[in-house]
PDB file with one MODEL, atoms N, CA, C and O in Angstrom:
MODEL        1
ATOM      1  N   UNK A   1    -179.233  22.516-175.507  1.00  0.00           N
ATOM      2  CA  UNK A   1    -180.448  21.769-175.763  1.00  0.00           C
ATOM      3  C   UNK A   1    -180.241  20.290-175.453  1.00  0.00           C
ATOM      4  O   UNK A   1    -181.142  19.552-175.053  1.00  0.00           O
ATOM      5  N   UNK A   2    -179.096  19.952-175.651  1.00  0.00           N
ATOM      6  CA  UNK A   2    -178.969  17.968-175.225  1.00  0.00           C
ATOM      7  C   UNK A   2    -178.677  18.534-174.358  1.00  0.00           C
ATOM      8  O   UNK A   2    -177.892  19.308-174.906  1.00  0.00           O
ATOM      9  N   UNK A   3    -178.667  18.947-172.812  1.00  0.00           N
ATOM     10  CA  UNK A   3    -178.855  18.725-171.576  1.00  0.00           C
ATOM     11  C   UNK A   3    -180.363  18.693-171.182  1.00  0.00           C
ATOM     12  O   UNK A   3    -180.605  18.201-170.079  1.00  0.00           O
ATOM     13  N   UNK A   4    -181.499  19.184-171.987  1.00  0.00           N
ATOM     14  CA  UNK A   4    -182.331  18.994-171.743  1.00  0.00           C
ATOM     15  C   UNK A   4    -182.909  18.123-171.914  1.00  0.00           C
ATOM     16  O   UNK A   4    -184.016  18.153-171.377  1.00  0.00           O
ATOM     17  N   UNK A   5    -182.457  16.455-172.975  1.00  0.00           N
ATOM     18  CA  UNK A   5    -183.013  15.476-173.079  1.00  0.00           C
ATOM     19  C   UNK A   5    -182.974  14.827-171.866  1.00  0.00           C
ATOM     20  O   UNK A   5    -183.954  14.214-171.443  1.00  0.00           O
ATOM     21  N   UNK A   6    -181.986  14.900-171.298  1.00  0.00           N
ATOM     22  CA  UNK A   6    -181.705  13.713-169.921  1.00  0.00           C
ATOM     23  C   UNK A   6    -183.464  14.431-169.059  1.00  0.00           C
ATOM     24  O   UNK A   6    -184.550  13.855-169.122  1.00  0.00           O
ATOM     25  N   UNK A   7    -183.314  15.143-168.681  1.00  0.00           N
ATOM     26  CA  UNK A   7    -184.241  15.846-167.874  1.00  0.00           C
ATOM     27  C   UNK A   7    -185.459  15.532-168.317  1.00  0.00           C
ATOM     28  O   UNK A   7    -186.269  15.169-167.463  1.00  0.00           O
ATOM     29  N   UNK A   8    -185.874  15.587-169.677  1.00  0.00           N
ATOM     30  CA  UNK A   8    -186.916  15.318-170.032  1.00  0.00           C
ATOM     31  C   UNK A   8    -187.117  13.428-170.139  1.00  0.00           C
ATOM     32  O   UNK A   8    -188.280  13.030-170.199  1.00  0.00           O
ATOM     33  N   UNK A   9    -186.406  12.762-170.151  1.00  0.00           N
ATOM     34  CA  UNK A   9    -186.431  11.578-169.825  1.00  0.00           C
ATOM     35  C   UNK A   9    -186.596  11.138-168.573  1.00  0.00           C
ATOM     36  O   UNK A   9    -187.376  10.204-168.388  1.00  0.00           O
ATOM     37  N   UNK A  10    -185.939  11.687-167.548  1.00  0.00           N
ATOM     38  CA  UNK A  10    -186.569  11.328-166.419  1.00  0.00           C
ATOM     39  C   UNK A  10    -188.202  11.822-165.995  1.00  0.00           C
ATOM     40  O   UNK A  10    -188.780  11.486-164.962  1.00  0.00           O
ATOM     41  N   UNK A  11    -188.641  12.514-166.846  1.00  0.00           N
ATOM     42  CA  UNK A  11    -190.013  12.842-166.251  1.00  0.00           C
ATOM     43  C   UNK A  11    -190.921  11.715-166.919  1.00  0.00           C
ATOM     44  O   UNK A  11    -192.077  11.300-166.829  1.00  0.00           O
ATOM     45  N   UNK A  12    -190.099  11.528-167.428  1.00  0.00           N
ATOM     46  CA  UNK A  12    -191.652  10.092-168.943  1.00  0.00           C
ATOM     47  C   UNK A  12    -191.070   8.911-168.258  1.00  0.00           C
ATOM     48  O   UNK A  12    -191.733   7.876-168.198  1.00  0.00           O
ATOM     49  N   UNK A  13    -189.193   9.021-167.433  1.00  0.00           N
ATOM     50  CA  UNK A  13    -189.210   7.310-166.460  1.00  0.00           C
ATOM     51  C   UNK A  13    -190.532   7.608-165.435  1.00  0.00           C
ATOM     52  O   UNK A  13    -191.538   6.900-165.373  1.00  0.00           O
ATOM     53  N   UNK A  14    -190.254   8.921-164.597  1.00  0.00           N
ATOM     54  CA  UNK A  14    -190.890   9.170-163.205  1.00  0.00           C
ATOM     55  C   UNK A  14    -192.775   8.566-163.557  1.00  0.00           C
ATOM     56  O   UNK A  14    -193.482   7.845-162.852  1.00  0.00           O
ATOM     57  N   UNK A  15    -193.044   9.131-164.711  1.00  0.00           N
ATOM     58  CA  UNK A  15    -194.804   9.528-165.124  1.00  0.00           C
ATOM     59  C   UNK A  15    -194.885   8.273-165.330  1.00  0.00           C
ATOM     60  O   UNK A  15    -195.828   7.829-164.675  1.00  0.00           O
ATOM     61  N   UNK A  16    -194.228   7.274-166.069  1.00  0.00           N
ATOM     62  CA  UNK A  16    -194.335   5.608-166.629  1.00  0.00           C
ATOM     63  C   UNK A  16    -194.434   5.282-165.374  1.00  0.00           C
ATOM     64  O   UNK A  16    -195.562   5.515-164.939  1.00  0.00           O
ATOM     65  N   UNK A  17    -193.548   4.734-164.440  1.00  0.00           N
ATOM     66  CA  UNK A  17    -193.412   4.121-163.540  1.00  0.00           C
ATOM     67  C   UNK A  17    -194.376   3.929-162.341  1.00  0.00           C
ATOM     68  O   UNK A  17    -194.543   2.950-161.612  1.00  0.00           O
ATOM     69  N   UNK A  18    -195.124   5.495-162.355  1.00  0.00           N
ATOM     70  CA  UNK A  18    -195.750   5.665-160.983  1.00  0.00           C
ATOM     71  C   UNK A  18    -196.768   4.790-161.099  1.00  0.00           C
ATOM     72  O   UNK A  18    -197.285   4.414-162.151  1.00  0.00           O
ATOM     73  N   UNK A  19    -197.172   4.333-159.506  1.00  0.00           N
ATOM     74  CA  UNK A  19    -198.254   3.770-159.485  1.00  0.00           C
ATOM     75  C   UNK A  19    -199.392   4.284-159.041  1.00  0.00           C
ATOM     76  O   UNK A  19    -199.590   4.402-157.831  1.00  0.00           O
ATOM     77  N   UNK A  20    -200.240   4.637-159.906  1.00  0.00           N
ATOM     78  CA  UNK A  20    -201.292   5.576-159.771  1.00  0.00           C
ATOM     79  C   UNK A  20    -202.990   5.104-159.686  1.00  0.00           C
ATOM     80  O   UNK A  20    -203.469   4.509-160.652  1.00  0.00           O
ATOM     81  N   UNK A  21    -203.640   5.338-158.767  1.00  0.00           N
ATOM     82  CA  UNK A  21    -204.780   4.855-158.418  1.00  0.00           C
ATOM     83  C   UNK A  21    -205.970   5.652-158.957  1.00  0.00           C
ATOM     84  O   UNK A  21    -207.061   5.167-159.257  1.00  0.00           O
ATOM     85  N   UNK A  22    -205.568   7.124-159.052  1.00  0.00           N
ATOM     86  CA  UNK A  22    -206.780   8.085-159.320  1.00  0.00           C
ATOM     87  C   UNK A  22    -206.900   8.653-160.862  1.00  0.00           C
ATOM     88  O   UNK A  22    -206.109   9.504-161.269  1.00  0.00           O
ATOM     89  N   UNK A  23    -207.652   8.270-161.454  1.00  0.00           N
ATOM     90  CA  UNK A  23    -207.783   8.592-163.005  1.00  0.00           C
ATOM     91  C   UNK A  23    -207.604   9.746-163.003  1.00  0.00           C
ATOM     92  O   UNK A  23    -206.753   9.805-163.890  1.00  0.00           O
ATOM     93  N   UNK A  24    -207.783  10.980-162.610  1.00  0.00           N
ATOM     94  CA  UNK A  24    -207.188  12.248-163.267  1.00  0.00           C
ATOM     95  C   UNK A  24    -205.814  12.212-162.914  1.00  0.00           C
ATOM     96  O   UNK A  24    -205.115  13.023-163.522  1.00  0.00           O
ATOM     97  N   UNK A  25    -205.290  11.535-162.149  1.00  0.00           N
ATOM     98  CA  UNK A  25    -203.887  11.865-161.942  1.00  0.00           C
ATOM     99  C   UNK A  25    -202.832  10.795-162.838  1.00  0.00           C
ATOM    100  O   UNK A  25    -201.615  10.910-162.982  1.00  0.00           O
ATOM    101  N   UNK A  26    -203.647   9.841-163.317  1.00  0.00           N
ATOM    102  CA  UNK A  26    -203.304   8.927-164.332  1.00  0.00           C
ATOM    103  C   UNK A  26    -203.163   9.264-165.434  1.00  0.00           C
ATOM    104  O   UNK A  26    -202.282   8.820-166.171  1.00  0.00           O
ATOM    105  N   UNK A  27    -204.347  10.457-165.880  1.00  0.00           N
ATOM    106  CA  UNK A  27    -204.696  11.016-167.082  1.00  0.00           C
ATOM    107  C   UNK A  27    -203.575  11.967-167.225  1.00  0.00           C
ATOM    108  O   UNK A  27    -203.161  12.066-168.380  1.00  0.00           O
ATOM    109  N   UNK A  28    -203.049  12.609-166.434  1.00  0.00           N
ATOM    110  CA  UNK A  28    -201.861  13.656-166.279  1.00  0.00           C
ATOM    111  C   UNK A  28    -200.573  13.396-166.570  1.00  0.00           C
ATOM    112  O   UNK A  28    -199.707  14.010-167.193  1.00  0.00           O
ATOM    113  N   UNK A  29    -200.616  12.291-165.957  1.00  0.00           N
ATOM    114  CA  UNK A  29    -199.519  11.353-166.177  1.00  0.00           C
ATOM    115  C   UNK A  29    -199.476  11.111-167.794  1.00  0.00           C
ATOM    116  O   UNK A  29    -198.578  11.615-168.469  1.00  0.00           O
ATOM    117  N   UNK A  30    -200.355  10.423-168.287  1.00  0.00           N
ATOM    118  CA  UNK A  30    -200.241  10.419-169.753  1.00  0.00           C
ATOM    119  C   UNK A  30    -200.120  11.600-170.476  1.00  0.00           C
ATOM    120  O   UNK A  30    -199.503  11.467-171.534  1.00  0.00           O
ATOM    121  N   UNK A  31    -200.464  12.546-170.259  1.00  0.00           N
ATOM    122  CA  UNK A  31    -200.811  14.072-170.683  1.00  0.00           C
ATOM    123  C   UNK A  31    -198.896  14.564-170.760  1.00  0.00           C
ATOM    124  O   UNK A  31    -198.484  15.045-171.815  1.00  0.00           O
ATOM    125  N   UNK A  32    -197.770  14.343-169.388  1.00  0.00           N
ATOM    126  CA  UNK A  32    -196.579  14.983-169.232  1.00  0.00           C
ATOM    127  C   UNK A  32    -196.094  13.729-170.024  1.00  0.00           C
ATOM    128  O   UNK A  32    -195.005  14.030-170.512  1.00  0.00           O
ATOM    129  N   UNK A  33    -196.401  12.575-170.328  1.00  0.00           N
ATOM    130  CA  UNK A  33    -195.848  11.542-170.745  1.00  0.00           C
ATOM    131  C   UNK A  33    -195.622  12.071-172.819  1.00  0.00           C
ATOM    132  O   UNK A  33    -194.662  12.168-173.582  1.00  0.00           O
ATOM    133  N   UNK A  34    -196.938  12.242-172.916  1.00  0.00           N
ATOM    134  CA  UNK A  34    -196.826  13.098-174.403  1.00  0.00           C
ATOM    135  C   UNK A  34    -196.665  14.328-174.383  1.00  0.00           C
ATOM    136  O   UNK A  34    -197.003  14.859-175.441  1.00  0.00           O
ATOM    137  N   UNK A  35    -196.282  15.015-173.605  1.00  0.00           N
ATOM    138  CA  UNK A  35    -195.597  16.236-174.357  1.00  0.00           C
ATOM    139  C   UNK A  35    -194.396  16.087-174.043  1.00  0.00           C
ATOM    140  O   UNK A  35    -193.851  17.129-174.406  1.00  0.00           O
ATOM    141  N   UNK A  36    -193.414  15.220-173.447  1.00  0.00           N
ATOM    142  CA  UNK A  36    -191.714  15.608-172.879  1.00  0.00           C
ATOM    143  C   UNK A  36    -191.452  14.422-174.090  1.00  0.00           C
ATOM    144  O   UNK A  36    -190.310  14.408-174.550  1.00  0.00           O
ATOM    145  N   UNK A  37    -192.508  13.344-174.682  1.00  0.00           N
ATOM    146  CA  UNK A  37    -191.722  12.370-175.668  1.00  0.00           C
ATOM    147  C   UNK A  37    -191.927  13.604-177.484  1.00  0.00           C
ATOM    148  O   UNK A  37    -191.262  13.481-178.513  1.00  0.00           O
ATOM    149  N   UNK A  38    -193.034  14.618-177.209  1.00  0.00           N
ATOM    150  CA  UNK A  38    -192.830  15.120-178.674  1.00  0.00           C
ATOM    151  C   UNK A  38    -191.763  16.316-177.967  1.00  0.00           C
ATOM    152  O   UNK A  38    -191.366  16.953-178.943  1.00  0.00           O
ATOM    153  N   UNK A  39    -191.248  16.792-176.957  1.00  0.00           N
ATOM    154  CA  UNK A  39    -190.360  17.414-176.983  1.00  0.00           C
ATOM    155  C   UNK A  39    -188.967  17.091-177.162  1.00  0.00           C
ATOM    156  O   UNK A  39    -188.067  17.764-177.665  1.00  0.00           O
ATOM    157  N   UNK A  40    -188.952  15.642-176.530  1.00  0.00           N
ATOM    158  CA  UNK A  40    -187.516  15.274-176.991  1.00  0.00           C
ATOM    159  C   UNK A  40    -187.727  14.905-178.774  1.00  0.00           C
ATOM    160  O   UNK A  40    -187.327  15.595-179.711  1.00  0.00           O
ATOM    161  N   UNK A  41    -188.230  14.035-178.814  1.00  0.00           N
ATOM    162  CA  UNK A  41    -188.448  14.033-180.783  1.00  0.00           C
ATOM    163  C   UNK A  41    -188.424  15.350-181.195  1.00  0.00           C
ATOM    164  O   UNK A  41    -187.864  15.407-182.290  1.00  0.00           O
ATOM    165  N   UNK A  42    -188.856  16.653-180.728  1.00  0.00           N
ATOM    166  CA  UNK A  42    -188.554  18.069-181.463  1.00  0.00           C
ATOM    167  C   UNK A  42    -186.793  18.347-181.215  1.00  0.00           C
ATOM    168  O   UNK A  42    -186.059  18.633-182.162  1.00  0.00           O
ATOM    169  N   UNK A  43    -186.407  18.238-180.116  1.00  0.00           N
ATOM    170  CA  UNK A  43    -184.833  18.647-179.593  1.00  0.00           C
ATOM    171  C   UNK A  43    -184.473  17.823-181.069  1.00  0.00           C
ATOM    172  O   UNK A  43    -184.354  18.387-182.156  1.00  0.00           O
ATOM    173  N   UNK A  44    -184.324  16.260-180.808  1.00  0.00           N
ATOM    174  CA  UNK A  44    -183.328  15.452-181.821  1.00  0.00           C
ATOM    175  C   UNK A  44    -183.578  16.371-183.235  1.00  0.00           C
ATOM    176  O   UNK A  44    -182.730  16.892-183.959  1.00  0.00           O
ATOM    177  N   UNK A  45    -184.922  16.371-183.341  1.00  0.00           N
ATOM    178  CA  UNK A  45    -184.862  16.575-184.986  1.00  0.00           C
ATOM    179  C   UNK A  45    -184.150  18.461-185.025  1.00  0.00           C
ATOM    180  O   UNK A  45    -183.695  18.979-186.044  1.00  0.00           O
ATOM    181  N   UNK A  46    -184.236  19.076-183.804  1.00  0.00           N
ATOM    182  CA  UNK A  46    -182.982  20.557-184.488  1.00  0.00           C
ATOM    183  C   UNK A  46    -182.209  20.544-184.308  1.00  0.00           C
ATOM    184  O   UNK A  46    -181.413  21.307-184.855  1.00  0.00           O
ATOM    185  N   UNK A  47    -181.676  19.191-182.915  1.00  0.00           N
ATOM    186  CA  UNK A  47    -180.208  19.340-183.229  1.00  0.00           C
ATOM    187  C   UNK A  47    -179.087  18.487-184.315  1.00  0.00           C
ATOM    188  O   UNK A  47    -177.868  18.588-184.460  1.00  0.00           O
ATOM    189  N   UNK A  48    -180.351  17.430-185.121  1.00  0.00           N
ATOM    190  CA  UNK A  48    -179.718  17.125-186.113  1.00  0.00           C
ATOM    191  C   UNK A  48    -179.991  17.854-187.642  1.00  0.00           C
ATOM    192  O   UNK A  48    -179.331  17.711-188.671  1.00  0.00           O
ATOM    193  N   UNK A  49    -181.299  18.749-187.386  1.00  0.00           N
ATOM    194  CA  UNK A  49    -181.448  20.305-188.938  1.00  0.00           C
ATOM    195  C   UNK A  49    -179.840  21.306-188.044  1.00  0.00           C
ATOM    196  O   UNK A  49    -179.049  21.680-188.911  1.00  0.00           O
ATOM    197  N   UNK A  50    -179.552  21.556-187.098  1.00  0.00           N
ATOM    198  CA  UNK A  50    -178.601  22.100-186.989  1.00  0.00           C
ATOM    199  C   UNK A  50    -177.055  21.915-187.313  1.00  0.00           C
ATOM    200  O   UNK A  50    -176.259  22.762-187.718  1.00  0.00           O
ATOM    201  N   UNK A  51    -176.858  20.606-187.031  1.00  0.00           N
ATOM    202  CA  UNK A  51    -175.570  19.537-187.244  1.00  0.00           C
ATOM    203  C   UNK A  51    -175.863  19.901-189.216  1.00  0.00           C
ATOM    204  O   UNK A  51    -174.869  20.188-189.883  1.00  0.00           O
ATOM    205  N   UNK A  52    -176.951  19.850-189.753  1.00  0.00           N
ATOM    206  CA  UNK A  52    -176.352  19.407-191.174  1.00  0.00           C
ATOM    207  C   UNK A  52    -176.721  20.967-191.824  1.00  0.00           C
ATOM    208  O   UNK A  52    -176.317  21.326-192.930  1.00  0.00           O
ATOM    209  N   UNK A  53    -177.443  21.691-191.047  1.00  0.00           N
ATOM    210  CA  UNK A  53    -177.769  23.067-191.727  1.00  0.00           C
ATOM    211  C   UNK A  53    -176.927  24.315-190.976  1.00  0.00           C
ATOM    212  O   UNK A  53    -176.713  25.379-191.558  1.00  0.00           O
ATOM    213  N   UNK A  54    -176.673  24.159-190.195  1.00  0.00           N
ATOM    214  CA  UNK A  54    -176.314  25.705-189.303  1.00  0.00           C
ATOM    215  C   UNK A  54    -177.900  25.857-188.809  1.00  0.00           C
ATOM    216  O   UNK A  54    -179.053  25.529-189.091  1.00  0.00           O
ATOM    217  N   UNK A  55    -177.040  26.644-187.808  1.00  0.00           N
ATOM    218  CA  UNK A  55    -178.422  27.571-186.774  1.00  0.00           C
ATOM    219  C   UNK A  55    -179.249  28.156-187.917  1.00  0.00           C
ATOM    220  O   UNK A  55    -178.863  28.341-189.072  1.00  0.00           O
ATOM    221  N   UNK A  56    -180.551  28.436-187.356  1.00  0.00           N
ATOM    222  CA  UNK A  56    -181.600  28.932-188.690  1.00  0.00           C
ATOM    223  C   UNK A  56    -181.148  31.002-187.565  1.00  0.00           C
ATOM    224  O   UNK A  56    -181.499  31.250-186.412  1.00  0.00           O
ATOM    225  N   UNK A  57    -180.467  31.822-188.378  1.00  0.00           N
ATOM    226  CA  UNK A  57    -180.204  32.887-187.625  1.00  0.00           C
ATOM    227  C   UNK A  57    -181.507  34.312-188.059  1.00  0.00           C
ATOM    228  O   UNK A  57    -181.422  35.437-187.567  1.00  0.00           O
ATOM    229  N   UNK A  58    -182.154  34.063-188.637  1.00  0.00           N
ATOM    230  CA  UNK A  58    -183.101  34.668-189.033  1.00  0.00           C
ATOM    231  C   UNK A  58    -184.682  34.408-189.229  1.00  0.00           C
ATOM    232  O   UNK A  58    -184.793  33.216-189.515  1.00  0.00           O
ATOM    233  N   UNK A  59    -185.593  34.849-189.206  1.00  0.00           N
ATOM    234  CA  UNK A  59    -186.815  34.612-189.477  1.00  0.00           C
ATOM    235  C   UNK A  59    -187.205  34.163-190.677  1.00  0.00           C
ATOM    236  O   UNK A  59    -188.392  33.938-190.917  1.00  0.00           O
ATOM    237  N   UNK A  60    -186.170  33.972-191.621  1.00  0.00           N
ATOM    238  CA  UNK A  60    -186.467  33.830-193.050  1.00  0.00           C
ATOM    239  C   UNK A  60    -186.296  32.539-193.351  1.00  0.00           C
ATOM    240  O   UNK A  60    -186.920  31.925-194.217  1.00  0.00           O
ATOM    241  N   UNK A  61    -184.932  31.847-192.210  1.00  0.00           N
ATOM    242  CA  UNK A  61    -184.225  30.688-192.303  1.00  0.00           C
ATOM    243  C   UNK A  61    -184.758  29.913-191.853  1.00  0.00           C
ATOM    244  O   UNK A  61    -184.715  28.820-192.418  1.00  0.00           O
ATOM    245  N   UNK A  62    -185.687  30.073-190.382  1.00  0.00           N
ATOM    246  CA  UNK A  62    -186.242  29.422-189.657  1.00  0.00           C
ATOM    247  C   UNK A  62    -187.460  29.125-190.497  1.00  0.00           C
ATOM    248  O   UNK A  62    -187.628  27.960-190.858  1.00  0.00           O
ATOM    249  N   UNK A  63    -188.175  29.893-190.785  1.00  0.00           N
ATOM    250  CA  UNK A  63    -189.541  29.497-191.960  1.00  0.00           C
ATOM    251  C   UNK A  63    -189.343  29.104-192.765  1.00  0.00           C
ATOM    252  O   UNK A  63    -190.450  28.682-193.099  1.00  0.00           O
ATOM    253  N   UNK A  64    -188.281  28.683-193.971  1.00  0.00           N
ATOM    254  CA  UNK A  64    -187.591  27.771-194.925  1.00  0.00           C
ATOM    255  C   UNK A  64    -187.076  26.298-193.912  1.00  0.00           C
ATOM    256  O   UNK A  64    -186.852  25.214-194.452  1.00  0.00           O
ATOM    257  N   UNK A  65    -186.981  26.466-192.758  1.00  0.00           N
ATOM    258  CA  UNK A  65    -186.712  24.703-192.386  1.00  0.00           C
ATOM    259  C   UNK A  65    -188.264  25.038-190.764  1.00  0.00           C
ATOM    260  O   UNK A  65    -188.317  25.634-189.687  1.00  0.00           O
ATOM    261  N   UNK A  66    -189.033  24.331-191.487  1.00  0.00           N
ATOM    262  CA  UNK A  66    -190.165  24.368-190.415  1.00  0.00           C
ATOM    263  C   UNK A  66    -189.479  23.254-189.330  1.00  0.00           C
ATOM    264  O   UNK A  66    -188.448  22.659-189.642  1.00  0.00           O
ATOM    265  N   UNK A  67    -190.094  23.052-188.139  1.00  0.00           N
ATOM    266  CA  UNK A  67    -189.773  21.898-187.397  1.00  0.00           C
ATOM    267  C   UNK A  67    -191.698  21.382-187.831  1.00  0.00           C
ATOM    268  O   UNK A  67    -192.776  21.973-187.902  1.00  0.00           O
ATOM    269  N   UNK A  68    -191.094  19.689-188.057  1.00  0.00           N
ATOM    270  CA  UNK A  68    -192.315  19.140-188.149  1.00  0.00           C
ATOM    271  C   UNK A  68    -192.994  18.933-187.246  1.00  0.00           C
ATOM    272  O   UNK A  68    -192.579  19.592-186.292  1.00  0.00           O
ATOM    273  N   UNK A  69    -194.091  18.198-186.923  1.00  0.00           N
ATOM    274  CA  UNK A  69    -195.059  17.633-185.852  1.00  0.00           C
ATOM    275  C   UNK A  69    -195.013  16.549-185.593  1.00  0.00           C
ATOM    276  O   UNK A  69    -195.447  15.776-186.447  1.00  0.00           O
ATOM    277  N   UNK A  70    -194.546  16.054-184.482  1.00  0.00           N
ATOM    278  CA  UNK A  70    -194.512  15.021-183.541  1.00  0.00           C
ATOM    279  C   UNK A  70    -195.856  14.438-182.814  1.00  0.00           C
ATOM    280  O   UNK A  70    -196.746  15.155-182.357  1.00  0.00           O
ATOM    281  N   UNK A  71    -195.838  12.671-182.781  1.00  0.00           N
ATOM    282  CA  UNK A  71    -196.952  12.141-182.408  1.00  0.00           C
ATOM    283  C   UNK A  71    -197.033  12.195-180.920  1.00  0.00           C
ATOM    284  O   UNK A  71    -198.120  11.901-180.422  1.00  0.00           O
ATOM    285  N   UNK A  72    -196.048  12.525-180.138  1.00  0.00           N
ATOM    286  CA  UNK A  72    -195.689  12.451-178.750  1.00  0.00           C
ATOM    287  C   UNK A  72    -196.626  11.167-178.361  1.00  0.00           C
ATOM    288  O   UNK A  72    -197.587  11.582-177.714  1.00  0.00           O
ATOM    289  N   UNK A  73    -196.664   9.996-178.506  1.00  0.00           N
ATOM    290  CA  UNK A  73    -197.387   8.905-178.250  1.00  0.00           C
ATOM    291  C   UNK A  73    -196.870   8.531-176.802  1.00  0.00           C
ATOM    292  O   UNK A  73    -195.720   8.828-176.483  1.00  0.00           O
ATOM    293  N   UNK A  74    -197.842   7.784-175.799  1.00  0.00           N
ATOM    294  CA  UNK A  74    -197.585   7.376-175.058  1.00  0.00           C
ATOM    295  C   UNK A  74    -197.665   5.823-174.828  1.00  0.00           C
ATOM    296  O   UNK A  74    -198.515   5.208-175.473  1.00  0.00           O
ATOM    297  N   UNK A  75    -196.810   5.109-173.920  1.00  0.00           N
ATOM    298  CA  UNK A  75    -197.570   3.462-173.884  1.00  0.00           C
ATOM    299  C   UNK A  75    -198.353   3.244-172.313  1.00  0.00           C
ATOM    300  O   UNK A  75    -198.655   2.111-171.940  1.00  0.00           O
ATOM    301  N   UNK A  76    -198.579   4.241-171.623  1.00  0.00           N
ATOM    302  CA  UNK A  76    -198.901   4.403-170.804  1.00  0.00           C
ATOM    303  C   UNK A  76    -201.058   4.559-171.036  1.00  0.00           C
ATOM    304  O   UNK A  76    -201.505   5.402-171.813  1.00  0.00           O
ATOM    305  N   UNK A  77    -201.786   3.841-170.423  1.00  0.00           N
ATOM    306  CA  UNK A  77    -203.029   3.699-170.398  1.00  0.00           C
ATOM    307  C   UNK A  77    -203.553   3.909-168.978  1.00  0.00           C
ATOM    308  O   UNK A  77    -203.123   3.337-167.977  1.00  0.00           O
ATOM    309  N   UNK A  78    -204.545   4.813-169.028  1.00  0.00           N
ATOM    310  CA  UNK A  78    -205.441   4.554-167.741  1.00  0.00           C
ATOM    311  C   UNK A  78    -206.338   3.755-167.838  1.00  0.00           C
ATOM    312  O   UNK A  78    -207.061   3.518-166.871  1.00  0.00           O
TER     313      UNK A  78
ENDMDL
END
């Protein structure tokens, strides 16, 4: 799962950076911009419930530690 932060960081550098002229493709941009920032905020927060809990190995364990909800905010505006 931390190999997938790097990856997901380069898509919120690539989506920030671009210079984009056409509002739906701006809007998209903001759209991959909030979901790869609440996906990395979801990774950190299980791989640090994992570091202090163990793997959740059951359906019972996993529903006793919910993963919370992330604002996936962007600073990116069309």
């Amino acid at each position: 799962m931390r190999a997938m932060i790097p990856h997901h960081s380069i898509a919120i550098l690539t989506s920030g950076r671009a210079e984009l002229t056409d509002l739906r493709v701006c809007e998209l941009a903001v759209s991959i911009l909030e979901a790869r920032q609440r996906e990395i905020d979801e990774m950190d927060w299980l791989i640090a419930d994992i570091e202090a809990n163990g793997p959740a190995r059951t359906p019972a364990e996993a529903d006793a530690r919910p993963v919370p909800e992330f604002d996936g905010s962007s600073k990116r505006t069309c």
